[in-house]
Backbone as CSV, one residue per row, in Angstrom:
resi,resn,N_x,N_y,N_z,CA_x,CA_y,CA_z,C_x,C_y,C_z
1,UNK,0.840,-1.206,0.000,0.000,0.000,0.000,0.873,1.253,0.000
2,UNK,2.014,0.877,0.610,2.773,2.352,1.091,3.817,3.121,-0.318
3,UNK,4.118,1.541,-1.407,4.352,1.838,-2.501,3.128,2.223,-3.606
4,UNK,2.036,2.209,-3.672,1.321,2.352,-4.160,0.901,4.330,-4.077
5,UNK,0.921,4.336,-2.746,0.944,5.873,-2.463,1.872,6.604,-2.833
6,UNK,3.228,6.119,-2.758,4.365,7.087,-3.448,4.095,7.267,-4.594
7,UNK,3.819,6.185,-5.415,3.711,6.285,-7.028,2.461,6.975,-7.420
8,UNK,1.485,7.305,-6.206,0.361,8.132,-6.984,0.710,9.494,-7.019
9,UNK,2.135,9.746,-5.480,2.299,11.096,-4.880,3.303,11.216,-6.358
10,UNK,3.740,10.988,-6.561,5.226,10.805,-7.456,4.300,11.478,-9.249
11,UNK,3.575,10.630,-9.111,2.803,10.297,-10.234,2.160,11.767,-10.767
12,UNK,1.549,12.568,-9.542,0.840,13.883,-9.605,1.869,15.273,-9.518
13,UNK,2.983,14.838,-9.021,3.978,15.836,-8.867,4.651,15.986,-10.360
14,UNK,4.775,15.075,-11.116,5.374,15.038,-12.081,3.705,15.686,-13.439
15,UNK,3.012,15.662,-12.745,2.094,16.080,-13.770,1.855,17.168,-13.394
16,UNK,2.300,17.872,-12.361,2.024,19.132,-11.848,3.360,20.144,-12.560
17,UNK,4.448,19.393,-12.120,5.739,19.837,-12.944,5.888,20.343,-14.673
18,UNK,4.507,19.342,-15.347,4.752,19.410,-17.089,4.000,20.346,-17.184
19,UNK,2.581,20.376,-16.595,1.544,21.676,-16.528,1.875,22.876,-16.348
20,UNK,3.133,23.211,-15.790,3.597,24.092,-14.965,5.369,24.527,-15.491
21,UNK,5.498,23.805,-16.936,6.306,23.700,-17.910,7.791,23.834,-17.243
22,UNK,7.523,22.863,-16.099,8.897,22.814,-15.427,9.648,21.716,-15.556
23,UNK,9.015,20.759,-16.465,9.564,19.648,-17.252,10.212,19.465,-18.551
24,UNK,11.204,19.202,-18.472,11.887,19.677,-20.049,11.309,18.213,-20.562
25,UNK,10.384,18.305,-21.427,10.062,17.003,-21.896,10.745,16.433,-23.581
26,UNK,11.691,17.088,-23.422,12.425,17.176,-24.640,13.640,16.130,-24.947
27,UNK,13.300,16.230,-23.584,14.686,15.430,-22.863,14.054,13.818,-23.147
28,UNK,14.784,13.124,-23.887,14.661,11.613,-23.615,14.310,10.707,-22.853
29,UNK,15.099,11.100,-21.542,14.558,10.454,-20.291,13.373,10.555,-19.948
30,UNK,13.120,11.669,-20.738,11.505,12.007,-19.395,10.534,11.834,-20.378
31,UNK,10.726,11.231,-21.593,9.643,10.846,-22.651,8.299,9.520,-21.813
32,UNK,9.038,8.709,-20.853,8.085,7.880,-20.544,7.210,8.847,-19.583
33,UNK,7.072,9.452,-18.847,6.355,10.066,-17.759,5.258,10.790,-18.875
34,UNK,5.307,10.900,-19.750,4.295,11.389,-21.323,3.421,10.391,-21.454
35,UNK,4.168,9.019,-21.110,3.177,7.840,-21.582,2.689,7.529,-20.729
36,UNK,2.941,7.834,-19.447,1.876,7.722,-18.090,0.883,8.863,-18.497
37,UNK,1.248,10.155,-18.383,0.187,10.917,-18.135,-0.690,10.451,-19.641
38,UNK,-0.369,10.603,-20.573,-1.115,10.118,-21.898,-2.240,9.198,-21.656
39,UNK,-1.674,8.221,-21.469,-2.122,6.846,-21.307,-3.606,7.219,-19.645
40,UNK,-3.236,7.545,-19.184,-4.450,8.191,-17.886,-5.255,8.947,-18.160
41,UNK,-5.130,9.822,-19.171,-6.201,10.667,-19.459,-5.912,12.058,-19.297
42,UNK,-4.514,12.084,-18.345,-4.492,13.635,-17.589,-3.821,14.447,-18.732
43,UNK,-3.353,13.885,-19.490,-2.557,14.752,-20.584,-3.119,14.389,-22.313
44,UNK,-3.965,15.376,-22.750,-4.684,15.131,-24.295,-3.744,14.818,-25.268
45,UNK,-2.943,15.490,-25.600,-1.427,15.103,-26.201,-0.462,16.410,-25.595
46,UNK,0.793,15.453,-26.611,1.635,16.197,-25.904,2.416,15.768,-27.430
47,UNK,3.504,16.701,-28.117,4.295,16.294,-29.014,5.983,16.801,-28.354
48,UNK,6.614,15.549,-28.401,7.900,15.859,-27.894,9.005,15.679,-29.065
49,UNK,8.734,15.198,-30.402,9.802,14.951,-31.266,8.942,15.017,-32.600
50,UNK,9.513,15.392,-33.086,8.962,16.294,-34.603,10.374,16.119,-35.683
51,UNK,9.935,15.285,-36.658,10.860,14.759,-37.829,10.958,15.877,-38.806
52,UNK,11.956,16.893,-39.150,12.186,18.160,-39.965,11.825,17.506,-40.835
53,UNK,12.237,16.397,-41.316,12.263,16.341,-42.742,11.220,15.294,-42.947
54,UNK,11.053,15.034,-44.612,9.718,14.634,-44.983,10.979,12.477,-44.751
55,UNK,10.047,12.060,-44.220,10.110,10.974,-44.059,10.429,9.685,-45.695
56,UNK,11.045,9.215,-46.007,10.953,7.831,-47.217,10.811,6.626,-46.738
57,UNK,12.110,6.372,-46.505,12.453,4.590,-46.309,12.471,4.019,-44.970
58,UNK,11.899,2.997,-44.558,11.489,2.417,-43.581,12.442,0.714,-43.553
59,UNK,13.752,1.060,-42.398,14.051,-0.157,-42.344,13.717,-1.006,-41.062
60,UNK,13.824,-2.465,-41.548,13.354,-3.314,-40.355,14.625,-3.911,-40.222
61,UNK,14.590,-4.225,-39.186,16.359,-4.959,-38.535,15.885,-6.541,-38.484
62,UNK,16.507,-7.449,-38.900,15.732,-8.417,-38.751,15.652,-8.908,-37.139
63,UNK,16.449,-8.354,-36.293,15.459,-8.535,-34.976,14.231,-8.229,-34.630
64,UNK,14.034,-7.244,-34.990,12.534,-6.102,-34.759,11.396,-7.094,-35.742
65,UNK,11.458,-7.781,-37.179,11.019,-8.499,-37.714,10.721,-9.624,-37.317
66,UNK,11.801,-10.224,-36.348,11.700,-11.805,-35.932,10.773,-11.789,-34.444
67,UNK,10.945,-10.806,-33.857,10.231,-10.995,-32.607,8.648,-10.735,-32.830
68,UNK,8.618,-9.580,-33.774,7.134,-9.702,-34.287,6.236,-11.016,-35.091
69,UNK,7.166,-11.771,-35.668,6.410,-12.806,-36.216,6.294,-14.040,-35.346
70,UNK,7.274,-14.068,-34.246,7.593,-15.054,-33.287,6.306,-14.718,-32.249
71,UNK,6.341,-13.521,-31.924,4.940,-13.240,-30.846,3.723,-13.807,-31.740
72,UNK,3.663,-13.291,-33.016,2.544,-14.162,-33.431,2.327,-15.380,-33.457
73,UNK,3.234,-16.332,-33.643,3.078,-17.568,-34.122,2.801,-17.954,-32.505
74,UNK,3.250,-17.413,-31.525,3.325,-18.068,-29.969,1.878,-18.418,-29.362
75,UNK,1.087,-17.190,-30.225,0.351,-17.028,-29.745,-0.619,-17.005,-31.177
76,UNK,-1.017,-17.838,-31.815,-1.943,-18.214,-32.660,-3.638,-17.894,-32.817
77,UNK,-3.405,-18.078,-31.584,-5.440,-18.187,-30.741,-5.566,-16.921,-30.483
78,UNK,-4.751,-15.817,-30.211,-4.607,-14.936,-29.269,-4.062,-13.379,-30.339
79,UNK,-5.196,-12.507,-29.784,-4.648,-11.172,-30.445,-3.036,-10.432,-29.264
80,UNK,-2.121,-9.814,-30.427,-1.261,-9.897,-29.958,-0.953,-7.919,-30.333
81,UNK,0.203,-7.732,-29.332,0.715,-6.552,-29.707,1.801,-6.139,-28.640
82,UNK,2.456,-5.201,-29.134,3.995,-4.900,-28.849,4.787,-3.655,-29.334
83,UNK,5.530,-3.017,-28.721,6.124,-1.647,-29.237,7.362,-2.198,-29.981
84,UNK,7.313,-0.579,-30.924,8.625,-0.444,-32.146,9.804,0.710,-31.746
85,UNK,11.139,-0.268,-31.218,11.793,1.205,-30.979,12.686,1.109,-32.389
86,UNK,13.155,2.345,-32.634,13.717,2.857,-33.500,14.847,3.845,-33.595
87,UNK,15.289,4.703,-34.494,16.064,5.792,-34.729,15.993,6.282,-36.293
88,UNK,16.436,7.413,-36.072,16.274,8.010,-37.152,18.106,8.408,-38.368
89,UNK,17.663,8.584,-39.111,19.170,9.413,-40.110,19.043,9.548,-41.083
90,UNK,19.306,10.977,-41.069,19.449,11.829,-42.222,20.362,11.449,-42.997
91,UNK,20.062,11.376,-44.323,21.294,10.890,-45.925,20.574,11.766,-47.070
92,UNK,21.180,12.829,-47.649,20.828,12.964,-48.704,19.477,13.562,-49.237
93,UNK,19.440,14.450,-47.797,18.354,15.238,-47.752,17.022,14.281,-47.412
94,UNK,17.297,13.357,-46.910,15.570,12.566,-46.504,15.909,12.146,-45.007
95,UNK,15.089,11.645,-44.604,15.231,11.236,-42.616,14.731,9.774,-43.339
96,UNK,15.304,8.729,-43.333,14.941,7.359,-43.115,14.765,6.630,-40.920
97,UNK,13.954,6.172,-41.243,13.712,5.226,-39.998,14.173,3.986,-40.090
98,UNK,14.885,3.569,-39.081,14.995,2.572,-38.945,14.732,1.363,-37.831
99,UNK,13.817,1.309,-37.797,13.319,0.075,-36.343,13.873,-1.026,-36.092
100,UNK,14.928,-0.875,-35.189,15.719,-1.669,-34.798,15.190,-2.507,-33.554
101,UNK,14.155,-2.704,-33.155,14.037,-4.000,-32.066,12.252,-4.010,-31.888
102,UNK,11.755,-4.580,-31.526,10.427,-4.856,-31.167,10.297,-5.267,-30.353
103,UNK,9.689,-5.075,-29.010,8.810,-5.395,-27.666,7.499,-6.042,-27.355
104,UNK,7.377,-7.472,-27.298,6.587,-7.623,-26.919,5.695,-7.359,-25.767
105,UNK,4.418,-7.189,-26.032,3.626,-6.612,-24.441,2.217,-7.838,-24.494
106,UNK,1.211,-7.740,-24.859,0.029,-8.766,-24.308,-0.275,-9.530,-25.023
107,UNK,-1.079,-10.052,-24.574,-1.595,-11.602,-25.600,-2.906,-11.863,-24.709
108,UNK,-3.062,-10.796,-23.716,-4.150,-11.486,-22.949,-5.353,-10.061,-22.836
109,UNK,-4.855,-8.828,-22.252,-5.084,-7.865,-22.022,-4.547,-6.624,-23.534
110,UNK,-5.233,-6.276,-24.338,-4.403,-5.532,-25.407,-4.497,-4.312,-24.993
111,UNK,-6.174,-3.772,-24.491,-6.274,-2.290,-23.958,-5.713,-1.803,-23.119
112,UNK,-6.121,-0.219,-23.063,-4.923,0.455,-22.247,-5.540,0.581,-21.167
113,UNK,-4.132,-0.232,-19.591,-4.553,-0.236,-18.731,-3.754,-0.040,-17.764
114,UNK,-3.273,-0.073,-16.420,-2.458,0.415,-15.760,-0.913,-0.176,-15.994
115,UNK,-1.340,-1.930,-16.344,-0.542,-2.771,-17.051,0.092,-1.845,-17.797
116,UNK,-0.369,-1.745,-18.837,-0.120,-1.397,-19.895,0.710,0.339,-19.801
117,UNK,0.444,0.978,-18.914,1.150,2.055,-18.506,2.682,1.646,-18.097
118,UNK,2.489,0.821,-17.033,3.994,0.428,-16.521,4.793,0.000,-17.572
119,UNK,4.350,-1.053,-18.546,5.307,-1.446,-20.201,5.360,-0.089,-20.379
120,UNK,4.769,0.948,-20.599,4.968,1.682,-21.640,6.443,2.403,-21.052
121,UNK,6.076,2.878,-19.897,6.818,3.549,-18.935,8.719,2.635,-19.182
122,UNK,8.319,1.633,-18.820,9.956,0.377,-18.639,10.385,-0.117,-20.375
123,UNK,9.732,0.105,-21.138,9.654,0.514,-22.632,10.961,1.998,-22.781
124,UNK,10.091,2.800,-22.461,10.643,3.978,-22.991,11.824,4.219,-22.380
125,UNK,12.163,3.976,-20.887,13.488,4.003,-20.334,14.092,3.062,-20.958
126,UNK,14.007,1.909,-21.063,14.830,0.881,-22.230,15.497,1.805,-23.634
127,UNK,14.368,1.955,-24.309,14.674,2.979,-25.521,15.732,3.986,-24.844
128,UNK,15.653,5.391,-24.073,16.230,5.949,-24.024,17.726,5.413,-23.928
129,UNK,17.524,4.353,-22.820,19.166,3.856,-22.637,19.548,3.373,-23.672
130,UNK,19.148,2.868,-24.788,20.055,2.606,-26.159,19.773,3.187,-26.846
131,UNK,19.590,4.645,-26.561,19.652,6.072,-27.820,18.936,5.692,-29.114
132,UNK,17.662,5.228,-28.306,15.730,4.688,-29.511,15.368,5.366,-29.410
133,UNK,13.941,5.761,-30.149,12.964,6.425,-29.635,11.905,5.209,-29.905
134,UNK,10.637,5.678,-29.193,9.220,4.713,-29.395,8.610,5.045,-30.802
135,UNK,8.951,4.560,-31.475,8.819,4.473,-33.024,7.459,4.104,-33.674
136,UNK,6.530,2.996,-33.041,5.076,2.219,-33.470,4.538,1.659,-32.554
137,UNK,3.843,1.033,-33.218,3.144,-0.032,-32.715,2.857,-1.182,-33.304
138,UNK,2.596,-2.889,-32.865,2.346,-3.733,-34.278,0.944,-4.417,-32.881
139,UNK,0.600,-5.006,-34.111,-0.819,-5.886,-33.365,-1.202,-7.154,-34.567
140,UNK,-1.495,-8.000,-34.088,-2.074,-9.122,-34.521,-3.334,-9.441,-34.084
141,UNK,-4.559,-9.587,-34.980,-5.747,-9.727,-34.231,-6.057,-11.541,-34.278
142,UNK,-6.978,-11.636,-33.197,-7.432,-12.912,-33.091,-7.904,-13.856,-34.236
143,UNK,-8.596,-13.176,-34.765,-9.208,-13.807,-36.264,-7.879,-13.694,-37.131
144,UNK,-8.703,-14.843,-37.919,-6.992,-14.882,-38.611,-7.167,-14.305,-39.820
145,UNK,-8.356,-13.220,-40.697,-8.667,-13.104,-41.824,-8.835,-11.480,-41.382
146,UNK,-8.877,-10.869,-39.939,-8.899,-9.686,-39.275,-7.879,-8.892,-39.445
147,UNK,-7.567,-7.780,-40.443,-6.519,-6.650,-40.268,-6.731,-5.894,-40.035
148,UNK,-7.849,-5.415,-39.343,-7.761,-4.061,-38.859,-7.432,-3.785,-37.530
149,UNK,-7.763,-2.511,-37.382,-6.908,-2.103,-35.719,-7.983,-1.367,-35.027
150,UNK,-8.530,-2.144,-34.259,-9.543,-1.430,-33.401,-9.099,-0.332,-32.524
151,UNK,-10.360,0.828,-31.932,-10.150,2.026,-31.269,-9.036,2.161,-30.388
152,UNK,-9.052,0.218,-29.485,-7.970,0.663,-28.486,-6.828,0.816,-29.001
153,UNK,-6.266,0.267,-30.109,-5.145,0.085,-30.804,-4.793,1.105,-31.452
154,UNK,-5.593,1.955,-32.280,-5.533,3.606,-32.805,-5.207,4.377,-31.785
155,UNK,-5.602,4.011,-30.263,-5.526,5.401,-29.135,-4.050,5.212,-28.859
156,UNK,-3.488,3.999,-28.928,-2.126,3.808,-28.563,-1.493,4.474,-29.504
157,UNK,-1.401,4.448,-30.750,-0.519,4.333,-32.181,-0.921,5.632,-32.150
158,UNK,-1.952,6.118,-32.064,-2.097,7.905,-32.043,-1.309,8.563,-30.880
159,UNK,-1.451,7.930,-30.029,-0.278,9.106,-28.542,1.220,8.754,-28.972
160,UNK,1.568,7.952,-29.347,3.158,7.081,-29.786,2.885,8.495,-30.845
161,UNK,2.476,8.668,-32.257,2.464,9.703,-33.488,2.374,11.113,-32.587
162,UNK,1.819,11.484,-31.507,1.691,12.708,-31.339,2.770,12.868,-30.405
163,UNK,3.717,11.721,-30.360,5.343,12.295,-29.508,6.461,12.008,-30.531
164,UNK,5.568,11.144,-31.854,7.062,10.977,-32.899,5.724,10.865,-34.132
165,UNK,5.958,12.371,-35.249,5.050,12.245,-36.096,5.452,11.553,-37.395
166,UNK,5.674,10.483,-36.861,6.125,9.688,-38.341,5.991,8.105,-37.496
167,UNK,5.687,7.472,-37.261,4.959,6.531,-35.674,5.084,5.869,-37.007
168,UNK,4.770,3.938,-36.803,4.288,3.118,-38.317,3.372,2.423,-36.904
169,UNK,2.279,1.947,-37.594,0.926,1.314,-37.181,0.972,-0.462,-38.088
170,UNK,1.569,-1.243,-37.302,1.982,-2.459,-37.949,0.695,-3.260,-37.828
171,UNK,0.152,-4.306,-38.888,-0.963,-5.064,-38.587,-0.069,-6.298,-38.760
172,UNK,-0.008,-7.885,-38.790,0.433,-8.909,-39.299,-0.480,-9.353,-39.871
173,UNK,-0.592,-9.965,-41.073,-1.424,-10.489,-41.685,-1.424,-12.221,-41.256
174,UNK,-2.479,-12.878,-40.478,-2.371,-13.818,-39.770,-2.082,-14.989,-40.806
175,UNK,-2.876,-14.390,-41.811,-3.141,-15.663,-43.108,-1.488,-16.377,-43.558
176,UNK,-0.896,-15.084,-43.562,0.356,-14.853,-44.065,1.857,-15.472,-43.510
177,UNK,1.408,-15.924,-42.040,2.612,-16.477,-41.001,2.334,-17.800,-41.334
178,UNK,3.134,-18.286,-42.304,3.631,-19.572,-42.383,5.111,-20.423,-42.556
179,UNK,5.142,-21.353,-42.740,6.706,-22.007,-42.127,7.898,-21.893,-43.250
180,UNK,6.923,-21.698,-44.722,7.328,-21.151,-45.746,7.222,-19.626,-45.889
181,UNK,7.300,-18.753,-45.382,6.793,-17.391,-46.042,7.639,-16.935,-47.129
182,UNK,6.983,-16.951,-48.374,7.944,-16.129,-49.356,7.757,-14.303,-49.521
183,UNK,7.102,-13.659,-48.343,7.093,-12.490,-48.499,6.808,-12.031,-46.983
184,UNK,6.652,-10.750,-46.737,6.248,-10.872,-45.228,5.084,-10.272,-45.198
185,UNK,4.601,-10.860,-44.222,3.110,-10.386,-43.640,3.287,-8.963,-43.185
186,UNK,3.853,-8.194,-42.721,3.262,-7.166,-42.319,2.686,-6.023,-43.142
187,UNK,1.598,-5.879,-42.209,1.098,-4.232,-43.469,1.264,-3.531,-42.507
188,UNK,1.575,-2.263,-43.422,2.634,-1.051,-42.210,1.781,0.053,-43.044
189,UNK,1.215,1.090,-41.654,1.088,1.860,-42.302,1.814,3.213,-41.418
190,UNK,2.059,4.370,-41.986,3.055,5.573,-41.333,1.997,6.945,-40.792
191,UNK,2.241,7.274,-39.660,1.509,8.732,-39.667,2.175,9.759,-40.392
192,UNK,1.240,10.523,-41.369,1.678,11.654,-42.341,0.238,12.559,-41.822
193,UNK,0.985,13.659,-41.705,-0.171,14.770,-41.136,-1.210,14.269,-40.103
194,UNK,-1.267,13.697,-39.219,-2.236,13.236,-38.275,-2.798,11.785,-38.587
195,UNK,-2.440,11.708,-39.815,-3.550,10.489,-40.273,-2.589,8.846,-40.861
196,UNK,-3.332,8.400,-40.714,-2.452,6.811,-41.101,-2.063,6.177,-42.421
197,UNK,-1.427,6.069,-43.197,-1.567,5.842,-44.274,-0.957,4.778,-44.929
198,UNK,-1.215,4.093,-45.841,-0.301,2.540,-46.117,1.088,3.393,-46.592
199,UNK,1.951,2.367,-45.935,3.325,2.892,-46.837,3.601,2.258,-47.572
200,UNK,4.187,2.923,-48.807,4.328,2.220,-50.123,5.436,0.758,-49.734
201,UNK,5.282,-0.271,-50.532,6.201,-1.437,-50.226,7.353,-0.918,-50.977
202,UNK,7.655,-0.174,-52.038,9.438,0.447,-52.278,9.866,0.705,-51.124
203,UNK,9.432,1.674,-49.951,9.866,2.146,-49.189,10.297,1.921,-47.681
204,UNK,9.431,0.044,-47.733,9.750,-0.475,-46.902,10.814,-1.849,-46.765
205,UNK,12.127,-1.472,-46.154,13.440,-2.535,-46.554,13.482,-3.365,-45.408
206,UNK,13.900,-4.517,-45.646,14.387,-5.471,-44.890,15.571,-5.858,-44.908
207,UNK,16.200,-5.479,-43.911,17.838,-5.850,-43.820,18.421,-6.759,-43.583
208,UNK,19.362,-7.511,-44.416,19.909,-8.629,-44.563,18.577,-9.407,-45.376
209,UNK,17.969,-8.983,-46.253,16.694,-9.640,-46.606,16.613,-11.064,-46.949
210,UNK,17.400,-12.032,-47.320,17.533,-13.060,-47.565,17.859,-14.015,-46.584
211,UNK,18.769,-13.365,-45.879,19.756,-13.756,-44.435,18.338,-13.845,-43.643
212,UNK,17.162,-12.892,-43.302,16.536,-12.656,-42.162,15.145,-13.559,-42.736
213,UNK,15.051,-13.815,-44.127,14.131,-14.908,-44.756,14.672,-16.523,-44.146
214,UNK,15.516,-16.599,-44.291,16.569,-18.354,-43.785,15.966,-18.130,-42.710
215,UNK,16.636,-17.123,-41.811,16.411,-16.964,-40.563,15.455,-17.631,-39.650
216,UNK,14.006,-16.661,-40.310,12.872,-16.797,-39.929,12.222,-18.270,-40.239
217,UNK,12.549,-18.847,-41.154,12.088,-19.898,-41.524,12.887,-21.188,-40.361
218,UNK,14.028,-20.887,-39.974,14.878,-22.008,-39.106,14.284,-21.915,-37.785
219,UNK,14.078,-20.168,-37.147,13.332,-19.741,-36.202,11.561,-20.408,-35.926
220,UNK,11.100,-20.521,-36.669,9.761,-21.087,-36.914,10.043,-22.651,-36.568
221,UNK,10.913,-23.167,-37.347,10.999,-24.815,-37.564,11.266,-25.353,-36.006
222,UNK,12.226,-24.343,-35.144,13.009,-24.493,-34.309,12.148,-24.358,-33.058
223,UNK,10.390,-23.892,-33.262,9.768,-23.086,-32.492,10.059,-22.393,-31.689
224,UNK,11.104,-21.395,-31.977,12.062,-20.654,-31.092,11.194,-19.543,-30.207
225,UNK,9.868,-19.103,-31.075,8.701,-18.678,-30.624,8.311,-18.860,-29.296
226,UNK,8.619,-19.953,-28.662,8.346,-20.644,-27.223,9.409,-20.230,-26.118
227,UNK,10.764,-19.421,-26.592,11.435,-18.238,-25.730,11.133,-17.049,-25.532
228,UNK,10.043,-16.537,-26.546,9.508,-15.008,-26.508,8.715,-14.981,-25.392
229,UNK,9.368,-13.766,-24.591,8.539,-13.247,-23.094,7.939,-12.007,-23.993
230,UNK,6.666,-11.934,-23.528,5.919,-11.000,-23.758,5.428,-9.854,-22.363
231,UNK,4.976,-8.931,-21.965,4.788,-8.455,-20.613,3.268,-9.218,-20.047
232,UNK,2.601,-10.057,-20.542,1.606,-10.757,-19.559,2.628,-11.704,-19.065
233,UNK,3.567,-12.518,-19.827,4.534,-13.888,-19.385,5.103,-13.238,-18.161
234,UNK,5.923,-11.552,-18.382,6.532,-11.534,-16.816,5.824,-10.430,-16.097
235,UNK,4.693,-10.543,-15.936,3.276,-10.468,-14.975,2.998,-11.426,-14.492
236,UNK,3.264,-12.260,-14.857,2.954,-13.532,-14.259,4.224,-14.076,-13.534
237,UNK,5.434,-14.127,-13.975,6.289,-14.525,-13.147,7.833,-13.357,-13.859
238,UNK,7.686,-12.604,-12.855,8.643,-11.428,-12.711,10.189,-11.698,-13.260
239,UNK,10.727,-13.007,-12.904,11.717,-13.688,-12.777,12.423,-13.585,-15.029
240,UNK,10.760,-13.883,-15.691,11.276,-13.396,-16.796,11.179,-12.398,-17.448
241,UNK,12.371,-12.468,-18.553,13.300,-11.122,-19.355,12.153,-10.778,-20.059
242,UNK,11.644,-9.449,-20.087,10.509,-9.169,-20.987,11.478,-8.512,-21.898
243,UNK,12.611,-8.563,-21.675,13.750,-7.471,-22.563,14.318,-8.296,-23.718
244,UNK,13.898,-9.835,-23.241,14.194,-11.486,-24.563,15.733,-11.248,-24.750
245,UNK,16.502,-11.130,-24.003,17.469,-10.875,-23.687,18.328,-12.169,-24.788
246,UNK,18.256,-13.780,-24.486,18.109,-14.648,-24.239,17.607,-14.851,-25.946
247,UNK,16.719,-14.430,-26.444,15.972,-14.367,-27.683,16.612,-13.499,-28.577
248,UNK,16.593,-12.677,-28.328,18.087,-11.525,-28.825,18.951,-12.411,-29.777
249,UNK,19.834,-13.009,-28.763,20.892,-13.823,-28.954,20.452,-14.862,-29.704
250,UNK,19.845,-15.639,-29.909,19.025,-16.695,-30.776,19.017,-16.053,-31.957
251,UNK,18.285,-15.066,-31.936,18.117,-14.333,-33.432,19.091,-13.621,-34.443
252,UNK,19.977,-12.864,-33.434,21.327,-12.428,-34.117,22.302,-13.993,-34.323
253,UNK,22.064,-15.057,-33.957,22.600,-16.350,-34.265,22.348,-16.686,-35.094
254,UNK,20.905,-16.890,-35.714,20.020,-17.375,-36.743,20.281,-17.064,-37.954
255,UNK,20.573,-15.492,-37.817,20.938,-14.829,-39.122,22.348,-14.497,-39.190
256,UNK,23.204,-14.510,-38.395,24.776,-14.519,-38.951,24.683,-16.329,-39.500
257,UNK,24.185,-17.162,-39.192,24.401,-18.318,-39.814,23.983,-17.782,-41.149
258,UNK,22.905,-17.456,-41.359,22.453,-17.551,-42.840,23.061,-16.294,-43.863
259,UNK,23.893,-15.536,-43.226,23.989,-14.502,-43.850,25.520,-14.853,-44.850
């Protein structure tokens, strides 16, 4: 109880601090305390990072790729979803993205809930400490013929776009996760001006693309899927890495073999 009270006292001081523009929220570190107040209601938006330039190419790391198709397959029966961290760089007059890792979060609970505050919160300090930002969102729905992204899933992918306006809104196409895949399931779409939009497939690369195709296919065979901690797995028992620490390593294995 007595921790519960600090974190509400803690919780209101820090929302008293941003109101009161004594929070440099500019600052990296303090990007998660955005996704508390966001995520509660107390803060409508808030924009802390704004891309100068007009956005193109969208790369996927094949880690950030493998953990997203691995949460799906883990969880078959089950609508799924998970954050996109990323970074950005300028070449040649364009800002390319590049999403370098993916986070799994529920399989049980998808809406936004206090749960779901604390990931966001131990999310974004993660990101900051390896110089990310919170880049998307991906979701897999229960039905397997289902791509769309219901309200709760837009309210997320909309507060993520109104702190990074170039956010991607990932669906997996369920039909599409198989042991063969000759293409990938995801449909990605990017925030441009407030709104969501498919991104063209030129513009979306896969790195090591052949290497992270082997990969995925050895990963699948291997049901390596059955190491992915998601944040209901360590809700349930604390003890595991929701960080797939452990899975990481599997995957950067998978694909230096094949590469």
């Amino acid at each position: 109880m007595k921790k519960d009270k600090l974190y509400i006292n803690s919780f209101f001081s820090v929302n008293e601090l941003y109101r009161e523009k004594r929070l440099d929220v500019h600052r990296p570190g303090n990007c998660y305390v955005l996704a508390i107040l966001i995520h509660s209601g107390l803060l409508a938006s808030a924009c802390v990072y704004s891309a100068p330039l007009t956005m193109t190419n969208v790369f996927f790391s094949p880690r950030a790729y493998c953990k997203i198709i691995l949460h799906a397959a883990k969880y078959p029966h089950c609508a799924i979803n998970g954050l996109l961290l990323g970074k950005q760089k300028n070449k040649d007059g364009r800002t390319d993205l590049y999403i370098e890792d993916a986070i799994p979060l529920f399989h049980i609970c998808l809406h936004v809930s206090p749960m779901a505050e604390i990931a966001l919160t131990l999310v974004d300090q993660l990101a900051a400490s390896k110089g990310l930002i919170l880049a998307g969102y991906y979701l897999a729905n229960e039905n397997i013929n289902d791509l769309s992204s219901d309200r709760p899933a837009h309210r997320i992918a909309d507060k993520i776009a109104e702190n990074f306006n170039s956010a991607l809104l990932v669906v997996v196409d369920n039909r599409e996760v198989t042991l063969g895949m000759g293409s990938s399931p995801l449909r990605i779409s990017q925030s441009v001006e407030g709104k969501w939009k498919p991104k063209d497939k030129a513009n979306i690369i896969y790195e090591d693309d052949i290497a992270h195709t082997d990969a995925m296919y050895s990963l699948l065979k291997t049901e390596e899927y059955r190491n992915l901690i998601d944040f209901d797995n360590h809700l349930d028992n604390i003890a595991l890495d929701w960080q797939n620490q452990k899975l990481n390593k599997i995957i950067d294995e998978a694909v230096d073999k094949h590469t």
